[in-house]
MARZAKE-415060 format. One record per atom (N, C-alpha, C): residue number from 1; residue in one letter; atom name; x, y, z negated. Coordinates in steps of 0.02 Angstrom, whole numbers, plus 50000, padded with zeros to 5 digits. Atoms other than C-alpha are relative to their C-alpha. Layout:
! MARZAKE-415060
NUM, a, CA, X, Y, Z .
...
//
This chain:
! MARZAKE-415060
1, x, N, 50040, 50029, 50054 .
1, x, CA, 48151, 53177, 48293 .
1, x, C, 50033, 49936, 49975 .
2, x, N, 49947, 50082, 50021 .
2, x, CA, 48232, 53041, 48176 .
2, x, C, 49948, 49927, 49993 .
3, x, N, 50028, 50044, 49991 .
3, x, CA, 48175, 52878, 48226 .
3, x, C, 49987, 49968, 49919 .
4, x, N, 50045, 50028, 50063 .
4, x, CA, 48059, 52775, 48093 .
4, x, C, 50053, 49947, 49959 .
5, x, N, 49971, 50081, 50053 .
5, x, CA, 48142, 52648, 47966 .
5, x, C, 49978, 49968, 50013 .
6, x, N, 50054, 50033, 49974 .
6, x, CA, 48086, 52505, 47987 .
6, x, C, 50004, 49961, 49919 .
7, x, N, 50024, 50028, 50075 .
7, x, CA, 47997, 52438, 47818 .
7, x, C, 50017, 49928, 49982 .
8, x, N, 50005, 50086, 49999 .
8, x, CA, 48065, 52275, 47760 .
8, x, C, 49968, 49994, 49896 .
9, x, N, 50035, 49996, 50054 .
9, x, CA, 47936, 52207, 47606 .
9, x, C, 50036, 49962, 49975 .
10, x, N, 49960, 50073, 50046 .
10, x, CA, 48026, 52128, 47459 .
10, x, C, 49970, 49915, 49994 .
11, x, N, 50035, 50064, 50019 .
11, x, CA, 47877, 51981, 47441 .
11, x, C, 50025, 49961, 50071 .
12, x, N, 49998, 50019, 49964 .
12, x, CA, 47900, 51943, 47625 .
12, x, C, 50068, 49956, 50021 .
13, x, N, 49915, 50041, 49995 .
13, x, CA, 48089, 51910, 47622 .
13, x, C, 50003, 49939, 49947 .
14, x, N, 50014, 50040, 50056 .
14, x, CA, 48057, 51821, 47454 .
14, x, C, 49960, 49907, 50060 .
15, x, N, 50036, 50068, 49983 .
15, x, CA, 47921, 51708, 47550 .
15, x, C, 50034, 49941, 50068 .
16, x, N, 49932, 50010, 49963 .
16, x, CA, 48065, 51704, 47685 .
16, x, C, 50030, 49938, 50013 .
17, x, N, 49935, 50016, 50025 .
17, x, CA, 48189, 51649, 47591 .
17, x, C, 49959, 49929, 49975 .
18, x, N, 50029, 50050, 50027 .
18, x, CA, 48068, 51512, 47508 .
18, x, C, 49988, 49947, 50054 .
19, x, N, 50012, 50046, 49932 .
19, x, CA, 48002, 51442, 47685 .
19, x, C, 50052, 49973, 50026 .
20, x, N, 49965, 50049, 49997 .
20, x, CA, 48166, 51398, 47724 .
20, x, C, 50061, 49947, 49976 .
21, x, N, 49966, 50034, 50037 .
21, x, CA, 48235, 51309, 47576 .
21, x, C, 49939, 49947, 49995 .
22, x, N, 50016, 50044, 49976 .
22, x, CA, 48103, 51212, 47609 .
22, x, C, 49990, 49972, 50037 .
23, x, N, 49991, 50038, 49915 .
23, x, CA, 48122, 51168, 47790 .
23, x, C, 50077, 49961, 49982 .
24, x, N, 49913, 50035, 49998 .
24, x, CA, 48315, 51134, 47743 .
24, x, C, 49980, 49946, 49952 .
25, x, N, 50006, 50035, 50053 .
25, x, CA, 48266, 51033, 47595 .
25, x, C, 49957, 49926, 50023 .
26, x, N, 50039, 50044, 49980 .
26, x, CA, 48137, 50912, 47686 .
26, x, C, 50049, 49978, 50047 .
27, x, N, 49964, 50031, 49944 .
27, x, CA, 48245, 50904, 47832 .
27, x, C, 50079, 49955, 49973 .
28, x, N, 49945, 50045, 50009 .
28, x, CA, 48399, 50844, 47736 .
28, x, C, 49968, 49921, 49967 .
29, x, N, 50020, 50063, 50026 .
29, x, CA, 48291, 50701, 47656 .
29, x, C, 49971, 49963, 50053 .
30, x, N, 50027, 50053, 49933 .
30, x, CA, 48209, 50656, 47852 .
30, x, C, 50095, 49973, 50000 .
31, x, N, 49944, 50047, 49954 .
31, x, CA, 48407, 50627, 47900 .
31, x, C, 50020, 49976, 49952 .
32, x, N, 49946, 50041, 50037 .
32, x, CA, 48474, 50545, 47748 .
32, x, C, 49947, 49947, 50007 .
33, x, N, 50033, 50065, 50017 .
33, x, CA, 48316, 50429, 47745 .
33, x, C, 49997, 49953, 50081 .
34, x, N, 49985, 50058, 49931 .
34, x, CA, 48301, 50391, 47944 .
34, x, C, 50057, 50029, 50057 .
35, x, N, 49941, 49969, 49966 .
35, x, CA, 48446, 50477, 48011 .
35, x, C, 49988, 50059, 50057 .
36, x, N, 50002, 49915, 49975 .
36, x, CA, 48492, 50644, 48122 .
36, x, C, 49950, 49978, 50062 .
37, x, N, 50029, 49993, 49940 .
37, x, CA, 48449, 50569, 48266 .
37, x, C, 49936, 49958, 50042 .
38, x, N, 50070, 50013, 50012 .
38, x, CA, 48285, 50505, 48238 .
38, x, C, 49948, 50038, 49969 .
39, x, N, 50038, 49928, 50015 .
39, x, CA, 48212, 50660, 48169 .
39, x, C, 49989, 50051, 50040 .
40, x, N, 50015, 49956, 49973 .
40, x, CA, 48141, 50791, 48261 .
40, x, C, 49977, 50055, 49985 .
41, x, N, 50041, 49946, 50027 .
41, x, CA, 48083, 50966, 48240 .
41, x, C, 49949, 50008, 49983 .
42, x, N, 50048, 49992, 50042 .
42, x, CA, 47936, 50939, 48227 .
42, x, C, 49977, 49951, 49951 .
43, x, N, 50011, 50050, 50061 .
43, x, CA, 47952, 50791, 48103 .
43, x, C, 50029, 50050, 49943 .
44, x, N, 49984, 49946, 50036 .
44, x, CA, 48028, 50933, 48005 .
44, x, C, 49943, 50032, 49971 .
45, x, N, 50057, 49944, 49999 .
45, x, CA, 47888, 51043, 48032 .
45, x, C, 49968, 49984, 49956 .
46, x, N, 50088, 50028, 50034 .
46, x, CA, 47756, 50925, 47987 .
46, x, C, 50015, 49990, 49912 .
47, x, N, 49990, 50019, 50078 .
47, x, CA, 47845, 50875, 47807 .
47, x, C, 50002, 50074, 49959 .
48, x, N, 49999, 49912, 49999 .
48, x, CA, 47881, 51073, 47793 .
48, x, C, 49947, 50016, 49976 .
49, x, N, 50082, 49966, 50005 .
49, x, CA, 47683, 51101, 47809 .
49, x, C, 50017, 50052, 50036 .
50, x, N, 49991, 49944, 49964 .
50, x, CA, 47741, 51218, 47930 .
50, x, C, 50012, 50006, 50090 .
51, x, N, 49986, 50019, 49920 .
51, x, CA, 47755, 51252, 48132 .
51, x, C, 50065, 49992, 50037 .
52, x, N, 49945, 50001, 49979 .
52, x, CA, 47883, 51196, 48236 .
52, x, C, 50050, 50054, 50013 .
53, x, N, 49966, 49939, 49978 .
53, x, CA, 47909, 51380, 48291 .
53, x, C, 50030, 50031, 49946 .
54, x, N, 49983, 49951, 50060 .
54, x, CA, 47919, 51442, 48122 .
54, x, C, 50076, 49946, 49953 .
55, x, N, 49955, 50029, 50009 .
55, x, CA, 48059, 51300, 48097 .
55, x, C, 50060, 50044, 50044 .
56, x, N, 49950, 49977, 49962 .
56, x, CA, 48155, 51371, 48232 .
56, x, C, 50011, 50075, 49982 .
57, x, N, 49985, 49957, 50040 .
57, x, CA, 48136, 51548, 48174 .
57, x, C, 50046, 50004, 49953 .
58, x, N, 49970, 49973, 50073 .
58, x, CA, 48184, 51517, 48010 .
58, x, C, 50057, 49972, 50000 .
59, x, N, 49950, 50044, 50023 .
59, x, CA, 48320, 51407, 48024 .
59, x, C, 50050, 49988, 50055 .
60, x, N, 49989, 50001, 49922 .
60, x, CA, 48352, 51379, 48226 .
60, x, C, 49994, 49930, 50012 .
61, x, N, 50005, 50064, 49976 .
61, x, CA, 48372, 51211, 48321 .
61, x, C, 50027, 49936, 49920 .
62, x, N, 49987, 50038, 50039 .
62, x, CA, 48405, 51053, 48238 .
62, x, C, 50073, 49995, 49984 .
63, x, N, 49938, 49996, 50026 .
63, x, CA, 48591, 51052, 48261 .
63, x, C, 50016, 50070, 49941 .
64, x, N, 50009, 49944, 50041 .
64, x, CA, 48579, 51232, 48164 .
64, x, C, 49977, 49975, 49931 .
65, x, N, 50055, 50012, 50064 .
65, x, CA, 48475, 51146, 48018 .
65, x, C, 50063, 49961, 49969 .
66, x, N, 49971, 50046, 50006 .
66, x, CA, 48613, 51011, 48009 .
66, x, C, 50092, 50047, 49966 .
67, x, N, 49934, 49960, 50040 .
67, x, CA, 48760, 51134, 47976 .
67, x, C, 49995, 50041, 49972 .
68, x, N, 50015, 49970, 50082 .
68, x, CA, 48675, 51244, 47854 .
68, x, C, 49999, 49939, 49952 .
69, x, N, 50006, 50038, 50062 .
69, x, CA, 48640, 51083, 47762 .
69, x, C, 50073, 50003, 49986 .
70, x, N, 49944, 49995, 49979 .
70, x, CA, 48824, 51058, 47793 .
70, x, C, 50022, 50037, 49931 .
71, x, N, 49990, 49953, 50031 .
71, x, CA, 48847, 51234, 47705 .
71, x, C, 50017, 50001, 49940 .
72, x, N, 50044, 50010, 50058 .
72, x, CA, 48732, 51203, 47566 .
72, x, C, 50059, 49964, 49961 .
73, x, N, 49971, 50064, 50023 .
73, x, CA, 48817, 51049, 47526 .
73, x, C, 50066, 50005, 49959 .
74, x, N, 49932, 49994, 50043 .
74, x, CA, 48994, 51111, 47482 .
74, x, C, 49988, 50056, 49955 .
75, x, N, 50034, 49933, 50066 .
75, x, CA, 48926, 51293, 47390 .
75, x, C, 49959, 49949, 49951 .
76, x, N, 50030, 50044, 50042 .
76, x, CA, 48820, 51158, 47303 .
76, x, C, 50030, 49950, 49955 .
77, x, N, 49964, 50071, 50048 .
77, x, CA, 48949, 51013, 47244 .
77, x, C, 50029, 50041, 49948 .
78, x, N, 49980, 49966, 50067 .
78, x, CA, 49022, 51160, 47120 .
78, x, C, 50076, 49985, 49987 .
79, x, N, 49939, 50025, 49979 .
79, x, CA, 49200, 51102, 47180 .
79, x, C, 50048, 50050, 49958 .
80, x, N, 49957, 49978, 50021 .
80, x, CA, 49285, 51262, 47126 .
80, x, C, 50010, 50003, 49931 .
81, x, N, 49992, 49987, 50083 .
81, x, CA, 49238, 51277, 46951 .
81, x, C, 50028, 49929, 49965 .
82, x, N, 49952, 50039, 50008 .
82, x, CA, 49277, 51094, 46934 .
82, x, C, 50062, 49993, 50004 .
83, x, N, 49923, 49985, 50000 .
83, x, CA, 49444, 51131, 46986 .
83, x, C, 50029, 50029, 49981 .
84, x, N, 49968, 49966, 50044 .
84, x, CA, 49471, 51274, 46889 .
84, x, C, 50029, 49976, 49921 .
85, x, N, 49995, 50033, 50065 .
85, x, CA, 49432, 51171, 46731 .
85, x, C, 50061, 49944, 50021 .
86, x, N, 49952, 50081, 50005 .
86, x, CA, 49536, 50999, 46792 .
86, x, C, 50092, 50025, 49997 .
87, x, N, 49926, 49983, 49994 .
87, x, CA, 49698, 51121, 46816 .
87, x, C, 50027, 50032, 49963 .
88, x, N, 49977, 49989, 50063 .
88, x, CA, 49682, 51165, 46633 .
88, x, C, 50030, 49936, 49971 .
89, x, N, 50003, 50076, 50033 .
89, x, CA, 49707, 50983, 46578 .
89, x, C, 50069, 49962, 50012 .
90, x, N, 49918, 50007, 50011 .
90, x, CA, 49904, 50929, 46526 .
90, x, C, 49988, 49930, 49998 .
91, x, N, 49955, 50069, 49989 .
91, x, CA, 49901, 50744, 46548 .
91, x, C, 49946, 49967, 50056 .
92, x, N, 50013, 50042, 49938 .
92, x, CA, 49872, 50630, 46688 .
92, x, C, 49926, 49957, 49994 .
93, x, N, 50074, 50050, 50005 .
93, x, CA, 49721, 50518, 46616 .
93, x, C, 49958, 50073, 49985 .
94, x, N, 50080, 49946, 50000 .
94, x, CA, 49621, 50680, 46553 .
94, x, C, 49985, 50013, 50097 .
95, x, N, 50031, 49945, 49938 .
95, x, CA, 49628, 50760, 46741 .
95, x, C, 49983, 49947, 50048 .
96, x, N, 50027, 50042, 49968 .
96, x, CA, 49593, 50573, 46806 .
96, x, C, 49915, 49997, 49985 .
97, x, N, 50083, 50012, 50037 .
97, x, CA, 49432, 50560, 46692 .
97, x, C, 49985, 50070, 50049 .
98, x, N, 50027, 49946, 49971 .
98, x, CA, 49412, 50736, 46760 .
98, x, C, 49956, 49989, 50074 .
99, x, N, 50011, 50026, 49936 .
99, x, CA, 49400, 50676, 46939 .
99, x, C, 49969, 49951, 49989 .
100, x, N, 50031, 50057, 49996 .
100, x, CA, 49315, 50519, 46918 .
100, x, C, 49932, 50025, 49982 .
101, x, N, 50063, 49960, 50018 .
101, x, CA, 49175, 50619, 46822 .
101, x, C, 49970, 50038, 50073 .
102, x, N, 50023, 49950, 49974 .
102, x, CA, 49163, 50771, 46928 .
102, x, C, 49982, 49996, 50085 .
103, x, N, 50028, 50013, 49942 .
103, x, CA, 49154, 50683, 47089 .
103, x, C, 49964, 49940, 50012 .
104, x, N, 50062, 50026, 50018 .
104, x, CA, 49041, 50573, 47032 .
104, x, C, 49935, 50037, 50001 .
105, x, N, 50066, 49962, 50021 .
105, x, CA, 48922, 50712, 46962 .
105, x, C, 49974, 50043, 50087 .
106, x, N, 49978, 49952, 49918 .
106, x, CA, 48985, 50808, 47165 .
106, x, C, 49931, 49937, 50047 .
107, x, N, 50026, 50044, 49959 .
107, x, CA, 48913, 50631, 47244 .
107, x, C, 49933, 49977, 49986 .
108, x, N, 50061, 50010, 50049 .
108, x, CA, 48774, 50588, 47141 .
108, x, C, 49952, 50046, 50018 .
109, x, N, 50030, 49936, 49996 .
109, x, CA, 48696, 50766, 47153 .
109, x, C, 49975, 49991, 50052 .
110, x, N, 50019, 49977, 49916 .
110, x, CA, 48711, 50785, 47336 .
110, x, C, 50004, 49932, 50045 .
111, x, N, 50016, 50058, 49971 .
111, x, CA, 48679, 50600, 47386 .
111, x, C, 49971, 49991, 50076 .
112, x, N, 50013, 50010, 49937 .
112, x, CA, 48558, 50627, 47502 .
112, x, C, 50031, 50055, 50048 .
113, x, N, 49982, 49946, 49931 .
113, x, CA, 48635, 50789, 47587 .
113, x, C, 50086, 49944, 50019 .
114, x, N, 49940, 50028, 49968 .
114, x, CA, 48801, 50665, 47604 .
114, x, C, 49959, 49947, 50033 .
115, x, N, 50045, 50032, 49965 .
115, x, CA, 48674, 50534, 47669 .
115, x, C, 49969, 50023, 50069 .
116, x, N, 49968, 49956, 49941 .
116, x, CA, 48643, 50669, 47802 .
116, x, C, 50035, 49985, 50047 .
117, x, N, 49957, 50007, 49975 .
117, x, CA, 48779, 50681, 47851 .
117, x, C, 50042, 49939, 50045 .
118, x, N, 49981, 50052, 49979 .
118, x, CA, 48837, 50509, 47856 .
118, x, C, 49973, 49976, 50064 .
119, x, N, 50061, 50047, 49952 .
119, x, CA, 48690, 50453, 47957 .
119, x, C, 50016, 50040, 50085 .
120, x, N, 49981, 49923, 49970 .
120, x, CA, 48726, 50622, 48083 .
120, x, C, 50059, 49980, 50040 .
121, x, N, 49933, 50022, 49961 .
121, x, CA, 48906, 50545, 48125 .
121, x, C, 49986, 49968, 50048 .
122, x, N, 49980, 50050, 49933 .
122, x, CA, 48865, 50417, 48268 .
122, x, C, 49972, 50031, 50062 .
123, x, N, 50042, 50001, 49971 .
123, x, CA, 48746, 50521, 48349 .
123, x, C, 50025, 50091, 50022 .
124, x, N, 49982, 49946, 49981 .
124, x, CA, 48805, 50693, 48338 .
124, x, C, 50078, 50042, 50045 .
125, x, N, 49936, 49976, 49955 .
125, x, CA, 48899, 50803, 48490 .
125, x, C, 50070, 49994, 49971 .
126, x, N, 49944, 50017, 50016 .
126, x, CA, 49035, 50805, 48402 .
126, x, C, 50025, 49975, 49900 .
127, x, N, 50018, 50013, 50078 .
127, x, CA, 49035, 50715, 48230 .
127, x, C, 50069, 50020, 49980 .
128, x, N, 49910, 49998, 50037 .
128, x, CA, 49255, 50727, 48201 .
128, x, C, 49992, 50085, 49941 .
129, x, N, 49997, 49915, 50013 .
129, x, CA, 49226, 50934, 48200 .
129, x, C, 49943, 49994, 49916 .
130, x, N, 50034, 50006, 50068 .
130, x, CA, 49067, 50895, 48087 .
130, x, C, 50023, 49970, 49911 .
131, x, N, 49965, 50023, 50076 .
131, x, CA, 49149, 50779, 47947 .
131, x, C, 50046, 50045, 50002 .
132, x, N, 49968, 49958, 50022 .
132, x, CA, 49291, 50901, 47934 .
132, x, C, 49979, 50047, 49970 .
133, x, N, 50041, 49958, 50018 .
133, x, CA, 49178, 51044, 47908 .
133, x, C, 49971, 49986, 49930 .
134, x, N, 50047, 50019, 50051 .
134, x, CA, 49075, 50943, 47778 .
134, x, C, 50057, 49974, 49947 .
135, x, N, 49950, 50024, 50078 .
135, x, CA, 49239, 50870, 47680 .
135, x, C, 50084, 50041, 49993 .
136, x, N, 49940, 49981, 50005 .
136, x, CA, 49376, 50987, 47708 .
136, x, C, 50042, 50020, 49940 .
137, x, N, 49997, 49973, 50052 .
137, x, CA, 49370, 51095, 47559 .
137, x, C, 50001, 49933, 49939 .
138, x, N, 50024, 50051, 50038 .
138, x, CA, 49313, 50924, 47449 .
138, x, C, 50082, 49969, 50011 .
139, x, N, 49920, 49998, 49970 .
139, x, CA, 49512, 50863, 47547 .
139, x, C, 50030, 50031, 49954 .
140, x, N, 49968, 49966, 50042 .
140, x, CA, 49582, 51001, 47482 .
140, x, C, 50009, 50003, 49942 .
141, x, N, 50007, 49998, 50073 .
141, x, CA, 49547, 50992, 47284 .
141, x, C, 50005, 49935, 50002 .
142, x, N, 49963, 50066, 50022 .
142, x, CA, 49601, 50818, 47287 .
142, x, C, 50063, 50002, 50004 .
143, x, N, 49938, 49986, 49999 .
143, x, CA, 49766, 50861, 47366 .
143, x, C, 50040, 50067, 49927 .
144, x, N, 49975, 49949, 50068 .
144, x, CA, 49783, 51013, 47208 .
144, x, C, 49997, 49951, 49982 .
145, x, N, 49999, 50019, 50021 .
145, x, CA, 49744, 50886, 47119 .
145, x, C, 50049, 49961, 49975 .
146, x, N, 49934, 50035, 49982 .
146, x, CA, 49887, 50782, 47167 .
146, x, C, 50062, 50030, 49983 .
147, x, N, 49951, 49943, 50016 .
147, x, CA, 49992, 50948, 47162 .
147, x, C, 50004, 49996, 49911 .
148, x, N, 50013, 49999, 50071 .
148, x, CA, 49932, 50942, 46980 .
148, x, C, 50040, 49958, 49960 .
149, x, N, 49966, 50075, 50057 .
149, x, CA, 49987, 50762, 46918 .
149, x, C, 50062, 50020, 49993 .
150, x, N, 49948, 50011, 50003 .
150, x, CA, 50158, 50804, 46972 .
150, x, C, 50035, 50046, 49945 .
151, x, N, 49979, 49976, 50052 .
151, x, CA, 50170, 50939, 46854 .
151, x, C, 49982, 49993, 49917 .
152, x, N, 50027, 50017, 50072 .
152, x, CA, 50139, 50850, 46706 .
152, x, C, 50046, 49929, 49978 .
153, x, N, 49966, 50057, 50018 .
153, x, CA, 50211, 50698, 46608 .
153, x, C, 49949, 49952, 49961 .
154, x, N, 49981, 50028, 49933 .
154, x, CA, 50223, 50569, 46667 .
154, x, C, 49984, 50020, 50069 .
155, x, N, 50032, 49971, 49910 .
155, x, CA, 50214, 50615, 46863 .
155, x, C, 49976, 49937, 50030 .
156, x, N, 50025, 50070, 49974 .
156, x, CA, 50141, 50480, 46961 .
156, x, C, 50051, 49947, 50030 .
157, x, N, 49949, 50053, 49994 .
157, x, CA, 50257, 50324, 47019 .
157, x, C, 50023, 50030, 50085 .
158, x, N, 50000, 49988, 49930 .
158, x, CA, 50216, 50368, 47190 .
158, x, C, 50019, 50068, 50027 .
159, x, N, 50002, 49951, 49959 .
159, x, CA, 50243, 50503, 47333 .
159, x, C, 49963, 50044, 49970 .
160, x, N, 50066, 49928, 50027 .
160, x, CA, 50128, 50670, 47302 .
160, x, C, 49958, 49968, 50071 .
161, x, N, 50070, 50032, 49938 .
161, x, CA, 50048, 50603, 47502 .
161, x, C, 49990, 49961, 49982 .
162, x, N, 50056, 50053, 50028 .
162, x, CA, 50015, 50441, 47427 .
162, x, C, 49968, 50013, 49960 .
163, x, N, 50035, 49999, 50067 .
163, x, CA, 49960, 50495, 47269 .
163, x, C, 49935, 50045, 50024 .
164, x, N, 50046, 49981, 49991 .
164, x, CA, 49851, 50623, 47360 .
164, x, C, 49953, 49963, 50040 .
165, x, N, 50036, 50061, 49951 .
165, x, CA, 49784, 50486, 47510 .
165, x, C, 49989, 49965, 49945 .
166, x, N, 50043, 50034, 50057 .
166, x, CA, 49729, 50383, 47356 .
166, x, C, 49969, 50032, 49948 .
167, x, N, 50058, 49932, 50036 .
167, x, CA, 49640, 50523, 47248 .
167, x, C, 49933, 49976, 50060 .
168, x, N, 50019, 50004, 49953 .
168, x, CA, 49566, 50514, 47410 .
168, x, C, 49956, 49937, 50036 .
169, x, N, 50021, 50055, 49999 .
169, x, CA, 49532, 50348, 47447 .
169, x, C, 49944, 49958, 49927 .
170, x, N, 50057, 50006, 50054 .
170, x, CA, 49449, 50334, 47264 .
170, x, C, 49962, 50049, 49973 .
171, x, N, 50048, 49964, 50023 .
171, x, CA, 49368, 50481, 47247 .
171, x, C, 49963, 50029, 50046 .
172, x, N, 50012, 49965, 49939 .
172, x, CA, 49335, 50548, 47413 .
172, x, C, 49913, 49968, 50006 .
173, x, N, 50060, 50023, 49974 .
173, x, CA, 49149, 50512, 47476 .
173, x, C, 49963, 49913, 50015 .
174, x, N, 50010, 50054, 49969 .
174, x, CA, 49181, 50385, 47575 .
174, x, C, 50007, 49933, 49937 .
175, x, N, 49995, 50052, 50026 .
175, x, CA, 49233, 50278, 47408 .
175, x, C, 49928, 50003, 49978 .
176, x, N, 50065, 50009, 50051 .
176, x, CA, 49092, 50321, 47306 .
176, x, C, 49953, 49942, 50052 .
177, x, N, 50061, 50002, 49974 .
177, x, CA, 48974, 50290, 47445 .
177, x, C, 49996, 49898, 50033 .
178, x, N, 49992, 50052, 50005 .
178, x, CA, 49062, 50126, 47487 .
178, x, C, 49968, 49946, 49930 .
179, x, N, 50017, 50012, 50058 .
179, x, CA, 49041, 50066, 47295 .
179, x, C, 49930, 50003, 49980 .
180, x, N, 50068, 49972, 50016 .
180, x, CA, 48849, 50146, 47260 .
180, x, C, 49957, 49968, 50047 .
181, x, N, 50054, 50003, 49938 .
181, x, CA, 48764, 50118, 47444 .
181, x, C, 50001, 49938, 50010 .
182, x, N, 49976, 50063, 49955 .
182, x, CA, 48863, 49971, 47519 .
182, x, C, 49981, 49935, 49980 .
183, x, N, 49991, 50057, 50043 .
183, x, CA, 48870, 49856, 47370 .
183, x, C, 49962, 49987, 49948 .
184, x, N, 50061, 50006, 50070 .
184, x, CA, 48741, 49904, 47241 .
184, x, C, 50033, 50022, 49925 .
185, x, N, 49931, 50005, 50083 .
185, x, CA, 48880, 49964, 47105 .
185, x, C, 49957, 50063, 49986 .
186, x, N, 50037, 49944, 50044 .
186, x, CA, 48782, 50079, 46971 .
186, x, C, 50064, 50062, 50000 .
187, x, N, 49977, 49945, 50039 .
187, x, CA, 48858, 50262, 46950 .
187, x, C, 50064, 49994, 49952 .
188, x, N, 49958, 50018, 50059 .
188, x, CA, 48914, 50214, 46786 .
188, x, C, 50058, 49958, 49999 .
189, x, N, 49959, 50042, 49986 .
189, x, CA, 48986, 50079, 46833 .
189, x, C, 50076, 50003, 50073 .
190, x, N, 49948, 49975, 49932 .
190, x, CA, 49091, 50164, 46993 .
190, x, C, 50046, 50037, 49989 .
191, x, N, 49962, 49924, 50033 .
191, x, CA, 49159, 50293, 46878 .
191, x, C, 50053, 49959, 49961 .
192, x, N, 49956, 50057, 50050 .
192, x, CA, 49212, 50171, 46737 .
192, x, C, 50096, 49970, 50049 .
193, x, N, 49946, 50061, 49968 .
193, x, CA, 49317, 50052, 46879 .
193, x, C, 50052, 50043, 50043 .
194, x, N, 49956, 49926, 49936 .
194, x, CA, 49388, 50196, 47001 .
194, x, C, 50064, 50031, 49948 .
195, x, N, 49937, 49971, 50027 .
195, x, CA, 49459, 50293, 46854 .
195, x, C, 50043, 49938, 49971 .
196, x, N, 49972, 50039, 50029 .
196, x, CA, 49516, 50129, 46767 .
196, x, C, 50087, 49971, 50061 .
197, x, N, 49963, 50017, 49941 .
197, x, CA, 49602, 50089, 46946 .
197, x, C, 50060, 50054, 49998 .
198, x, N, 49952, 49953, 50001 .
198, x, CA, 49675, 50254, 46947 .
198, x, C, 50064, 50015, 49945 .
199, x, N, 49948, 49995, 50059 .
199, x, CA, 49776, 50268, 46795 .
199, x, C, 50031, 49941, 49994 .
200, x, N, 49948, 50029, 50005 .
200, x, CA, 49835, 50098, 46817 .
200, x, C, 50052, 50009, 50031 .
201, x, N, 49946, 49997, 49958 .
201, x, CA, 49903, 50109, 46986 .
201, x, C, 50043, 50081, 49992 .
202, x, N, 49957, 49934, 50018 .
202, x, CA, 49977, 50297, 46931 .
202, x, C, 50052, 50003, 49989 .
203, x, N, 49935, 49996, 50042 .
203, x, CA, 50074, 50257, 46812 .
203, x, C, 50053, 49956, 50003 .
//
């Protein structure tokens, strides 16, 4: 006799799929506001409106919650299509504006899931493995980027590793977040001075 199917209901996966974009969604705003390791599952839960168990279900432990956000975070900054567009762009200041914009709009967006994160580093088993995870790919499209300048005119003054370690150093996370968090510097104003920085020291 052929064993039963087993019925899965479209609304249920739907209500699923909803329960835990909002467990992930609360929980990345508990650790960006009081950090990873002052949050608990069921401080999750409770912002959730939902039970601790049904946190762990849907999502699993807290380290689990912390590297889907993780996930989220880079499928979310929109990295590739930015890069598709910046490696149309034939001179050195357009594909700077490019970068100064687009990882602006990358940091901006996902503030608090890099807030997360940040907060996550002193406390978590192994934070090195974690920041890699969370900026590797974000790494990488700065270094194309770098690959980029050189094929264009003017090429940059510098090395392609310096020129990419300073992409890096001004666009990477850690500047924005220096500039925005640290110091009180508006957006507008982080974008303006970064790219202005960049195209001097470039050229």
């Amino acid at each position: 006799m052929p064993s039963k199917r087993r019925y899965v209901s479209p609304l249920r996966e739907q209500a699923a799929a909803r329960t835990r974009t909002l467990i992930l969604d609360r929980a990345t705003e508990l650790f960006a506001e009081h950090g990873y390791g002052r949050v608990t599952v069921a401080d999750i839960a409770s912002a959730a409106g939902v039970a601790s168990k049904t946190v762990f279900v849907s999502v699993g432990s807290k380290r689990d919650i912390l590297n889907q956000i993780v996930d989220q975070g880079v499928i979310a900054s929109g990295y590739e299509q930015a890069m598709e567009y910046l490696l149309t762009l034939r001179t050195p200041e357009s594909v700077l504006k490019a970068l100064a914009h687009g990882t602006r709009a990358g940091n901006e967006g996902q503030f608090a899931v890099h807030e997360a994160i940040h907060k996550a580093l002193p406390v978590h088993e192994n934070g090195e493995a974690l920041w890699e995870r969370a900026t590797a790919a974000y790494r990488d499209a700065l270094q194309a980027a770098a690959r980029h300048l050189y094929d264009l005119t003017p090429p940059p003054s510098l090395s392609m590793k310096e020129t990419a370690d300073l992409l890096w150093y001004w666009f990477g996370p850690t500047g924005w977040r220096t500039l925005v968090v640290e110091n009180g510097w508006s957006w507008d104003r982080a974008e303006e001075v970064l790219y202005n920085t960049s195209v001097a020291t470039l050229r």
